[in-house]
C-alpha positions as CSV (number, residue, x, y, z in Angstrom):
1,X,-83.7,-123.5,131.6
2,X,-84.9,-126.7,133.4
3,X,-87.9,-128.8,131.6
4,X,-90.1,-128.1,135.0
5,X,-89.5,-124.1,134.6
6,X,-90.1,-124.2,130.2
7,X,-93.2,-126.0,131.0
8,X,-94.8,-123.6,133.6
9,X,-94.0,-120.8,131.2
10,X,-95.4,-122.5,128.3
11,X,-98.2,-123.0,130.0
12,X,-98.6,-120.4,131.9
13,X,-98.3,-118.4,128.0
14,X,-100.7,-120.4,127.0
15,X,-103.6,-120.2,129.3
16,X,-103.5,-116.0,129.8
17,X,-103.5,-115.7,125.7
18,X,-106.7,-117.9,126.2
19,X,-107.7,-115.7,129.0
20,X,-107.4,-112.3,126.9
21,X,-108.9,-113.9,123.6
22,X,-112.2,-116.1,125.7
23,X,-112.9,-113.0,127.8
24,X,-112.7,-110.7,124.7
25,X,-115.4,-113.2,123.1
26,X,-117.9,-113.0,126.1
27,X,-117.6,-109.0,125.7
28,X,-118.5,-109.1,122.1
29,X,-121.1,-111.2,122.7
30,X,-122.4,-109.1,125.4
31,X,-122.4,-106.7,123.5
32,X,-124.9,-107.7,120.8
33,X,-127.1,-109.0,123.2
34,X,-126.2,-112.8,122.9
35,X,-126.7,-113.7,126.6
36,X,-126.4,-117.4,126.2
37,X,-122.9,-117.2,124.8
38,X,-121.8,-114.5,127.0
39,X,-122.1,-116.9,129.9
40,X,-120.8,-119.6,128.3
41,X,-117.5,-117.9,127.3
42,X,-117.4,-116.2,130.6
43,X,-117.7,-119.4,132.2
44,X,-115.0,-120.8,130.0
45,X,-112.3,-117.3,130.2
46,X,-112.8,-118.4,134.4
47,X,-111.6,-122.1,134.0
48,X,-108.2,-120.7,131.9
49,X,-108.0,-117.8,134.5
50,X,-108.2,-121.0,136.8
51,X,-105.3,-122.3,134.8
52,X,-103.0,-119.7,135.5
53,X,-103.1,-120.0,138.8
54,X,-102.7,-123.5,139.6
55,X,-99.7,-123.5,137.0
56,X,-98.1,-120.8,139.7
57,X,-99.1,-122.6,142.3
58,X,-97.9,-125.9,140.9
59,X,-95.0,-124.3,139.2
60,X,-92.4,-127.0,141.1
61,X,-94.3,-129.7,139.8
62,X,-95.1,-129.4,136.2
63,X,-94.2,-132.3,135.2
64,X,-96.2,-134.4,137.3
65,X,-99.3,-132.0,137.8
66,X,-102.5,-133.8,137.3
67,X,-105.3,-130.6,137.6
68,X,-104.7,-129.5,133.6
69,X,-106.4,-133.0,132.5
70,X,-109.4,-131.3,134.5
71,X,-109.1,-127.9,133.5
72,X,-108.8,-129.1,129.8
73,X,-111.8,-131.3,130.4
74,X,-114.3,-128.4,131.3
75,X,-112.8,-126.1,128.6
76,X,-113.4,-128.9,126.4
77,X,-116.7,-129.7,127.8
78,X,-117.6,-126.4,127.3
79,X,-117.0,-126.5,123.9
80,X,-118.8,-129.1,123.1
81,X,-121.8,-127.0,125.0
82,X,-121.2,-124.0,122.4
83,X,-121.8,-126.5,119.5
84,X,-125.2,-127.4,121.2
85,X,-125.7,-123.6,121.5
86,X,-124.1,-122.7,117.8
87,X,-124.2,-124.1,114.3
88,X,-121.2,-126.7,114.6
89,X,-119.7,-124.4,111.5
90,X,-120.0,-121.5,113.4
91,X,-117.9,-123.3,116.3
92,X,-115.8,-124.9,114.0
93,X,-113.1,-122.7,113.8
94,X,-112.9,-122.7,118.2
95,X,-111.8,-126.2,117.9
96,X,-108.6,-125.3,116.3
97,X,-107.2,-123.8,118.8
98,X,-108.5,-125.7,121.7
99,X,-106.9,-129.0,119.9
100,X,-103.4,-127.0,119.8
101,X,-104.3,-125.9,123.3
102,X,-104.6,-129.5,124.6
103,X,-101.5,-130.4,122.7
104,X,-99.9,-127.5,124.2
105,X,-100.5,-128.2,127.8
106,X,-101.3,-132.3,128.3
107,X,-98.8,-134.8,128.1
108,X,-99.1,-136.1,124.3
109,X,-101.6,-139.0,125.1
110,X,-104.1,-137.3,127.1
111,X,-103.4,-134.2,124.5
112,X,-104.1,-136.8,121.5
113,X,-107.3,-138.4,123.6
114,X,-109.2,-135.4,124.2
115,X,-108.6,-133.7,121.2
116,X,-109.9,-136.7,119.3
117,X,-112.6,-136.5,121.5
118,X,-113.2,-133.6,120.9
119,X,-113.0,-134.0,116.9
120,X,-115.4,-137.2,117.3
121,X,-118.2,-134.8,118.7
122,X,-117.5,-132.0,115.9
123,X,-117.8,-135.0,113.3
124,X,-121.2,-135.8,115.1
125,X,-122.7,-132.6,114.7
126,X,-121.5,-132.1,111.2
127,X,-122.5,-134.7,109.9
128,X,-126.2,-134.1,110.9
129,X,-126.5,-130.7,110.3
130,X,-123.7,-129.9,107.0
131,X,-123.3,-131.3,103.8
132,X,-121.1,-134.3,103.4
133,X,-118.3,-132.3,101.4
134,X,-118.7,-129.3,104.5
135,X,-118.3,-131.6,107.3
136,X,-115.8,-133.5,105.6
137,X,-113.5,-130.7,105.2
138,X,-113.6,-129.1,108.4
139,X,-113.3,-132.2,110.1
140,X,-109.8,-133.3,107.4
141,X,-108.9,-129.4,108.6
142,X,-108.6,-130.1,112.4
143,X,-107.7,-133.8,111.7
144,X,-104.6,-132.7,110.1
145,X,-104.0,-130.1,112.8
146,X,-104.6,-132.8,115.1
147,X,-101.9,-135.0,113.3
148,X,-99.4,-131.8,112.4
149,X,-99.5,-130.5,116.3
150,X,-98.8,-134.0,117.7
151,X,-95.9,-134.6,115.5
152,X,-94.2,-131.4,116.7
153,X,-94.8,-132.0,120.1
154,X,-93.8,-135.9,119.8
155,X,-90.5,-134.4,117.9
156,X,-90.2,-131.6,120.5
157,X,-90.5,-134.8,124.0
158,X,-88.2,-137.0,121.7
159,X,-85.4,-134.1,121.4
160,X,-85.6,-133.1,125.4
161,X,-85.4,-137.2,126.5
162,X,-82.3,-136.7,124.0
163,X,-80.9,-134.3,125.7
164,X,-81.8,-135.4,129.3
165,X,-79.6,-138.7,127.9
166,X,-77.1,-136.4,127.5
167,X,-77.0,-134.9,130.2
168,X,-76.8,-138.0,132.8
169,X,-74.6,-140.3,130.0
170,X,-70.3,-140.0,129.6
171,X,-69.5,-139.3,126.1
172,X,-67.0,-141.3,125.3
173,X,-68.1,-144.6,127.6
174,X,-72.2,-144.4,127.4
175,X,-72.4,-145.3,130.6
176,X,-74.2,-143.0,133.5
177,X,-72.0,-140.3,134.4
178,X,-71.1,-138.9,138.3
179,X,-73.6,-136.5,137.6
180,X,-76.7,-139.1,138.0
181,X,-74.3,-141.4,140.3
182,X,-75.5,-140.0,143.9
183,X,-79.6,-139.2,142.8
184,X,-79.5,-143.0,141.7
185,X,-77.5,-144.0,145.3
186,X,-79.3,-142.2,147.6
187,X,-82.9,-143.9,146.1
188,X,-81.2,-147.2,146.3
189,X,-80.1,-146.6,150.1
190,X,-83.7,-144.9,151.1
191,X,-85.3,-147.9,149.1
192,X,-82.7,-150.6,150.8
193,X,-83.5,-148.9,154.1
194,X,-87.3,-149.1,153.4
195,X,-87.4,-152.7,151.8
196,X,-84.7,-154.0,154.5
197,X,-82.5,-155.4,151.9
198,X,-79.0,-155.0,151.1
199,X,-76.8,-153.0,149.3
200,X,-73.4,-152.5,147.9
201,X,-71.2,-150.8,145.4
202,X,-67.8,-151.1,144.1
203,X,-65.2,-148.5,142.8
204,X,-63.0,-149.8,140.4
205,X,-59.5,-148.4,138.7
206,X,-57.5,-149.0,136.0
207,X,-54.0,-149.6,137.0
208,X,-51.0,-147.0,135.7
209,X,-54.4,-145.1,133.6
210,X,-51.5,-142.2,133.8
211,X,-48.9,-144.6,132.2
212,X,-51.4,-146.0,129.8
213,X,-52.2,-142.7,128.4
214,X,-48.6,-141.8,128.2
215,X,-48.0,-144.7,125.9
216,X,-51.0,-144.9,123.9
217,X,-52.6,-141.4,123.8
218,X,-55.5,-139.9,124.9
219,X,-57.3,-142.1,122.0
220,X,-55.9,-145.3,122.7
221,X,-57.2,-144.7,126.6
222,X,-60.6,-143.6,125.6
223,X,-61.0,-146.8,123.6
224,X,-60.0,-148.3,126.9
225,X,-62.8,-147.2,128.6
226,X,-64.9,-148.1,126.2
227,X,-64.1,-151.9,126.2
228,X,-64.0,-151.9,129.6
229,X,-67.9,-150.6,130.0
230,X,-68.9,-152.9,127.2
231,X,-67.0,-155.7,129.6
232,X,-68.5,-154.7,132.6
233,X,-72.0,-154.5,131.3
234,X,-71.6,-158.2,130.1
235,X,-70.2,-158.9,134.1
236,X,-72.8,-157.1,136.1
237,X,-76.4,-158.5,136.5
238,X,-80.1,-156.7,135.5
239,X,-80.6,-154.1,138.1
240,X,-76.8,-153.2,138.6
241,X,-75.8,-149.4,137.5
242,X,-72.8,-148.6,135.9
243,X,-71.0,-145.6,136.3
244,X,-68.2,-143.7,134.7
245,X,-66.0,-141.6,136.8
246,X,-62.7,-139.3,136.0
247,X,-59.1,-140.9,135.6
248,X,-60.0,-144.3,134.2
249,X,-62.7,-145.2,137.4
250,X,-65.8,-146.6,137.4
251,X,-68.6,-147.3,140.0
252,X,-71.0,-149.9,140.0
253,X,-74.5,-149.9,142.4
254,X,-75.5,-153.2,143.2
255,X,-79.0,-153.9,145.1
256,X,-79.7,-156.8,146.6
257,X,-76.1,-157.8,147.0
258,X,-74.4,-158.9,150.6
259,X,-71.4,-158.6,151.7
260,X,-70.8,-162.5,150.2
261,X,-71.9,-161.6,146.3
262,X,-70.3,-157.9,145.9
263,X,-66.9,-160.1,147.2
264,X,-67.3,-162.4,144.3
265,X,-68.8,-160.2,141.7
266,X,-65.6,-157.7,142.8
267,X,-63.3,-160.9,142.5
268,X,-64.7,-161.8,138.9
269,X,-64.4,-158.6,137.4
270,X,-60.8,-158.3,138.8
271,X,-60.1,-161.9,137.0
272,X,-61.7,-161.6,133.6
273,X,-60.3,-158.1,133.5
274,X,-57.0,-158.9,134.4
275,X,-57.3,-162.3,131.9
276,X,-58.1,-160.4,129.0
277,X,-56.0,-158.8,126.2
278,X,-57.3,-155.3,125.3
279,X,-56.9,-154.1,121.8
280,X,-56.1,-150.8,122.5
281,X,-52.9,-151.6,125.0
282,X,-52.7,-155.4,125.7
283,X,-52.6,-156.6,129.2
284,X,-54.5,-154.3,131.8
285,X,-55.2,-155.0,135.7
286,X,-57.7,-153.2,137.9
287,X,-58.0,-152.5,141.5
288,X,-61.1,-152.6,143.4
289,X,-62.8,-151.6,146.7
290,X,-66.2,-152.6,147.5
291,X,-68.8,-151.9,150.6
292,X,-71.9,-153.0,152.0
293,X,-74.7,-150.7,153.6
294,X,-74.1,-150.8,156.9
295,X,-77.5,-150.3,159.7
296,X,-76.2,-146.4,160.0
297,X,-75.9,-145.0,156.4
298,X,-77.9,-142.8,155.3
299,X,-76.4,-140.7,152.8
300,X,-74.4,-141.2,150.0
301,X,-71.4,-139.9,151.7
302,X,-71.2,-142.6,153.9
303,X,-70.9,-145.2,151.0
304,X,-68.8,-142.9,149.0
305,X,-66.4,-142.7,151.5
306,X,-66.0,-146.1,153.2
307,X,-65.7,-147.7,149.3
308,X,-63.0,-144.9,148.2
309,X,-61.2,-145.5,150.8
310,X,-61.4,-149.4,150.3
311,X,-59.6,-148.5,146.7
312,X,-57.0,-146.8,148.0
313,X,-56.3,-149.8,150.9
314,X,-56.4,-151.9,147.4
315,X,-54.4,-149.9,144.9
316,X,-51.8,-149.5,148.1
317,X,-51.3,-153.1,148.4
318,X,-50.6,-153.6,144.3
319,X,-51.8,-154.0,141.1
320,X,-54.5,-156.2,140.6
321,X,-56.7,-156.4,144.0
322,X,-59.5,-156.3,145.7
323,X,-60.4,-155.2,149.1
324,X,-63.3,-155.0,150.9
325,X,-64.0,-152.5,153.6
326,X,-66.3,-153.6,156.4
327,X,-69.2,-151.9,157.9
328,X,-72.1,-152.9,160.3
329,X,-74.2,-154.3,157.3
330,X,-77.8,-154.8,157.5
331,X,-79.0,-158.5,157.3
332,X,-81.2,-159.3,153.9
């Protein structure tokens, strides 16, 4: 399950429990005759039922919906109402769950803002109206929820940007993987296009990878890798991507670059590469094709395909080279 479709559910959870146990409060008050109340949670059970369907509505969005912060706000507005209407110790134990509800629903920050709002006003009315042992233990009560909620939901954020990591990150190099290599591309062409800058990228192989692995094992390849992305993160500049690809290739993004610099960044990593000795199997030698934007791309494919076959006019000519396919590059 995707973190857009957990967090509709979640939410979507959370506001009809609210629903069922707000409206269920505006009966019973009803019921006995307490008017006042009766509106106010009514008022209140239609701003979650309001909830429910904007998190449908905005169920492809989640992550970036902005209308809880204002759905939160009246609930929480209203609560502060029903202290005005109730003895704060009477409401107390409603701005438990709202603070877990915040928590629930609003990115941590706006979560943590408005429930400490929320608390602050409480603490107000408390402290006028309770003892100072009463008002201080309700308010350490929903502090500590405060604190104990926030944790679990900073624990919970920190574990999915973990696993998002993961997900887009090789295992063995820690470099991006193929599988965040063409959303990354295609918002550096659209942005290139937009900006009118240029662009390149360069595919790069290891020479005889098969051979390599033959004679030094799986292991002794892997560590390959691994030197090699440490030495090509020391090569490339601030704003170049790396990527890790299968059979010993990698891919580098470069914004900004012309035709001139991806030549000579392409022509420096084939050099030091080539110059250094490698722990894991001594001398090793790289091939490389490179490409510039050209005025018609527009899609990954177009890049993907001129710079591939760049390596292979590269790896057919030797060990050790570079080569540069042409196309109708856009002027910076």
């Amino acid at each position: 399950m995707t973190e857009t479709r957990l967090r509709t559910h979640t939410h979507l959870a959370a506001y009809t429990l609210a629903t069922l146990f707000i409206a269920s409060l505006a009966f019973q008050n009803l019921r006995y005759g307490f008017y006042d109340l009766f509106f106010l949670a009514a008022g209140m059970a239609l701003l979650t039922l309001s909830g429910v369907g904007y998190t449908f509505i905005s169920r492809r969005h989640q992550l970036s919906a902005k209308g809880h912060l204002f759905i939160l706000a009246g609930l929480n507005s209203a609560l502060v109402a029903a202290m005005m209407a109730l003895s704060p110790t009477g409401i107390s134990h409603w701005v438990m769950p709202m603070v877990v509800f915040n928590l629930l629903v609003l990115p941590l920050r706006q979560g943590l803002i408005l429930s400490l709002l929320l608390l602050l006003t409480l603490s107000g009315f408390l402290l006028v109206s309770e003892t100072l042992i009463e008002a201080t233990t309700t308010i350490a009560g929903v502090l500590s929820l405060i604190i104990v909620a926030a944790l679990y939901i900073w624990h919970y954020d920190h574990m999915a940007q973990s696993a998002e990591d993961l997900a887009i990150t090789d295992p063995v190099t820690g470099a991006h993987n193929a599988r965040f290599l063409d959303e990354t591309l295609q918002k550096e062409i659209s942005r290139a296009i937009v900006m009118d800058h240029c662009l390149s990228v360069i595919t790069l192989a290891v020479d005889y990878a098969d051979e390599a692995e033959d004679l030094h094992g799986k292991d002794g390849l892997q560590r390959l890798l691994k030197d090699l992305t440490r030495h090509l993160f020391g090569v490339i500049r601030a704003g170049d991507t790396l990527y890790t690809l299968e059979n010993g290739q990698f891919y580098l993004i470069l914004p900004f670059t012309p035709e001139e610099g991806v030549r000579v960044i392409a022509e420096r990593i084939r050099r030091t590469i080539a110059e250094e000795s490698w722990p894991a199997v001594g001398k090793v030698t790289v091939s490389l094709g490179c490409t510039t934007l050209a005025s018609t791309d527009r899609r990954t494919q177009d890049l993907h395909r001129r710079v591939r076959s760049a390596l292979h006019e590269a790896q057919k000519r030797g060990a050790d080279s570079v080569w540069y396919s042409k196309g109708d590059a856009t002027e910076s």
